[in-house]
N, C-alpha and C positions, 0 to 999 in steps of 0.2 A: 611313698610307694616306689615301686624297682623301677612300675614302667616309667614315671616319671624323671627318674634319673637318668633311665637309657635314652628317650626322649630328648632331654635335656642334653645327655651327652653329643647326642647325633647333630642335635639343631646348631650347639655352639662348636661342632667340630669341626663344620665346613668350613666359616668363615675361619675358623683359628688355624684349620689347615693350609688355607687360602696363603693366608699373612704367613705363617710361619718357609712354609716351601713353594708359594707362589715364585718370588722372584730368585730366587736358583734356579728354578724350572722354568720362568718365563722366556729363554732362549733370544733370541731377535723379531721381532715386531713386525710386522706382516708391512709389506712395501704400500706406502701410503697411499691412499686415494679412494674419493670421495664412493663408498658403500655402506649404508643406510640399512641392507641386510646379511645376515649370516653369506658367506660364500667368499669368492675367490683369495682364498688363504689369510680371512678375518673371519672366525668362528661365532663373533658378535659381531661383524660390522666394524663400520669407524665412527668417530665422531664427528664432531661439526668440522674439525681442522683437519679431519684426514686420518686422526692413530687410531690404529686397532683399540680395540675397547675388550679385547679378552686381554691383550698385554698391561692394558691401564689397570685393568682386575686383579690380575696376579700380584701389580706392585703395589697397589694403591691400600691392602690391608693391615700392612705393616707398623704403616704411622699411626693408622685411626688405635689399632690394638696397644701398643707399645705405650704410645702418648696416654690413654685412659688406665690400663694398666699400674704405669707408674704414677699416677697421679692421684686412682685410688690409695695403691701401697700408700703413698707421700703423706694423703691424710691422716690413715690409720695411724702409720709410726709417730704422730705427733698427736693426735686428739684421745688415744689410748691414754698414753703416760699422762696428758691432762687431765681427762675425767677422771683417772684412777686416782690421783695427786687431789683433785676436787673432791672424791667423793671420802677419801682415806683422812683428811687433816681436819682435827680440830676446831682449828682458828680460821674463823670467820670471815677474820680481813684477809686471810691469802683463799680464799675461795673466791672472794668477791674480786682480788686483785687475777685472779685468771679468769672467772668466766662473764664480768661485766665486761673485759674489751673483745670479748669472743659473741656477744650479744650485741655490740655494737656492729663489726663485721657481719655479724647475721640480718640487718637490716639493711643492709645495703644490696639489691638485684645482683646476682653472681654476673651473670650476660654484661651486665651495664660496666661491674668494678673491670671484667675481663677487656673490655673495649677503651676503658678509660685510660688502663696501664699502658693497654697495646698502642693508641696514642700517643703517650709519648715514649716508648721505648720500642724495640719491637722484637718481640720475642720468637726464638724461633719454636721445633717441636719439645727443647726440653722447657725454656721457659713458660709454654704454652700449657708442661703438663705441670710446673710450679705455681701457676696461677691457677688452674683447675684446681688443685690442692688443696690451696690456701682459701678458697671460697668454699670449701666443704669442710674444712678442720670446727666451724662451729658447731654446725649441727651434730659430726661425730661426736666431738667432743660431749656437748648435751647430752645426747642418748647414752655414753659410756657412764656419766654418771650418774644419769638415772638409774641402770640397772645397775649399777652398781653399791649406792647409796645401802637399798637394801641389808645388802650382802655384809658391807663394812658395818653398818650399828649390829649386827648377831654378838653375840656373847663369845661364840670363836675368835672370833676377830679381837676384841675387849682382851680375852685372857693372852691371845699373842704379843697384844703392845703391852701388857703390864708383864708380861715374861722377859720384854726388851728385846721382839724379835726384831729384824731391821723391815723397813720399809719392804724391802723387794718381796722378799719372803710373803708381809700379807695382800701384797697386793697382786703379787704373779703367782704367788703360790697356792693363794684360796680367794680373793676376793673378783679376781682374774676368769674364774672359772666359772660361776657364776655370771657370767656376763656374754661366755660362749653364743649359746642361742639367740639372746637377744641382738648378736654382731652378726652372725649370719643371717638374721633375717634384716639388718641394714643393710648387709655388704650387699646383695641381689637389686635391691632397688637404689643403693648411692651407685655402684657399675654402671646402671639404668643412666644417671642422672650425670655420670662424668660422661659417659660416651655421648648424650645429649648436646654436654657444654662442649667437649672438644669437635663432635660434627659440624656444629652450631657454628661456632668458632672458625671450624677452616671453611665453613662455608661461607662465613663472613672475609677469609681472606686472613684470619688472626693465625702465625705459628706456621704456615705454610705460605709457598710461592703460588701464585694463581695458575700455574701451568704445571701444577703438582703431580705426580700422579696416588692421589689420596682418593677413596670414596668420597666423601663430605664435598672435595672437591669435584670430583664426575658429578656428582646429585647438580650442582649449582651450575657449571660451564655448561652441562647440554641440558638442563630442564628446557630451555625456550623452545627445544627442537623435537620433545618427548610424541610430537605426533609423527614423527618422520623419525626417530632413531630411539624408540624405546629401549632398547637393552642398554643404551648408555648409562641411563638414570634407574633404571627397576633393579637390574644387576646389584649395584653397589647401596640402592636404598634395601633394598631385598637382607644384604648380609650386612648392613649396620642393624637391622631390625632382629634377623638371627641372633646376633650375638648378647643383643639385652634379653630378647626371649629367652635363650638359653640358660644364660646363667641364673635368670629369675627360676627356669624350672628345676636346675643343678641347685640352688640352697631351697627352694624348698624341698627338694628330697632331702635333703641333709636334717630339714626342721623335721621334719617326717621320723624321723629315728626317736623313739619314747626318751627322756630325762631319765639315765642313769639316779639310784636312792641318793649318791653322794648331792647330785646336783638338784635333787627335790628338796634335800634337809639345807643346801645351802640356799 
C-alpha cells in the first residue's frame, strides 16, 4: 500500500538524514558542562562527562548506518552467487561442498563467533561490518537457494543448459528473477538483524572506541543515568529502532506490489 511506503519513507528518513548530514552540520559542540536538561546552548543537555548529546546525535549515525549497510551489501554479494551456484549445479558433491560448511558456520551464535574474533584481533568499523557479514552469509545463502531451487528444475531452465547457454545468463537472467521477492522480504528483516549485531557489538565495545561518538555507544555510556539524563539514551535508542522500523515498512511496500505473469510462470 502507498501509505505504507510513505510511512516507511518518513520513519527511516530521519535517522538516514541524521547520519548522512548530521556531521557537516554539527558545527561545534556546546561549551561543556554538567546540564541534565535541554537549555543553555545544549538543545538535549549533556551527558554524564559533560558533551552536548545533540552533537553526539548528529555524529553518532554515521557509523551505526555505514557499518550495517555495508555489511548487509557484503553478505548479499557473496551468499547470492552461492545459493545461485547451489541451487543451478547438478552435481551433488559441489552442493554439499558449499552449503555443509555454511551449515556449520550457521550453528555457531553470531554475537558469541563476533566476540570470539574481537578477542583476539580487533577490528575496527570495517572489520566490524566484515564479521557482521560473514555471520549472515549462511542463512542468506540458504534462503537463495530455496527460492531458487524451484525456479532452476522448470523446463526453461532444462532447455537453456541443453542449448549451452553459459551459467550467467541462467542464473542472472531467469533463475535470478524469480528469487526477487523472496530477497526483499529477507533484505527488511536480515537490515533488522545486522543493525542488531553491529548496535550490539558497539555496545559491547566490539569495532568502536568507547568514547565513540556512535548511537549503540550513547545507549550503553549514559544508560546508568537514564533517570537524570534521558535524552542521552532515548534519542539514539529512538533512531536505531527507526531505522529497522522503517526499512521493515519500505520492503513490505515493495512486497505489496502484485507478481508481474512473467514471475507467476516462473
Amino acid at each position: 500500500m502507498r501509505y505504507r511506503f510513505v510511512l516507511g519513507a518518513v520513519v527511516v528518513g530521519v535517522p538516514l538524514l541524521l547520519a548522512v548530514l548530521g556531521p557537516p552540520f554539527a558545527g561545534e559542540p556546546g561549551p561543556r558542562g554538567m546540564s541534565f536538561v535541554p537549555g543553555d546552548g545544549h538543545w538535549l543537555g549533556t551527558d554524564f562527562v559533560g558533551r552536548d548529546v545533540w552533537h553526539q546525535v548528529l555524529h553518532g549515525g554515521r557509523p551505526v548506518v555505514v557499518t550495517a549497510l555495508t555489511a548487509t551489501a557484503l553478505a548479499y554479494a557473496v551468499a547470492v552467487p552461492l545459493g545461485l551456484l547451489a541451487a543451478l549445479t547438478h552435481r551433488r558433491a559441489l552442493e554439499e561442498l558449499l552449503m555443509r560448511p555454511l551449515d556449520v558456520l550457521l550453528a555457531v551464535p553470531s554475537l558469541l563467533l563476533i566476540l570470539l574474533v574481537s578477542a583476539v584481533f580487533e577490528p575496527g568499523a570495517a572489520g566490524l561490518a566484515v564479521l557482521v557479514a560473514v555471520v549472515n552469509i549462511p542463512d542468506a545463502a540458504r534462503i537463495v537457494r530455496a527460492a531458487a531451487a524451484q525456479s532452476a528444475a522448470r523446463p526453461a531452465v532444462e532447455a537453456l543448459r541443453m542449448q549451452g547457454e553459459t551459467w550467467w545468463r541462467m542464473a542472472v537472467g531467469h533463475v535470478a528473477r524469480s528469487t526477487l521477492r523472496t530477497l526483499a522480504a529477507d533484505a527488511g528483516v536480515r537490515l533488522t538483524g545486522v543493525l542488531y549485531l553491529v548496535a550490539t557489538a558497539a555496545f559491547l565495545g566490539v569495532g568502536v572506541a568507547p568514547d565513540a561518538a556512535d548511537w549503540a555507544v550513547m545507549v550503553d555510556r549514559n544508560r546508568t543515568g537514564l533517570a537524570l539524563q534521558p535524552w542521552a539514551v532515548v534519542v539514539p535508542a529512538l533512531l536505531i529502532v527507526a531505522l529497522t522500523t522503517g526499512s521493515n515498512l519500505l520492503f513490505d511496500a515493495a512486497l505489496d506490489k502484485p507478481a508481474t505473469e512473467r514471475e507467476r510462470q516462473q
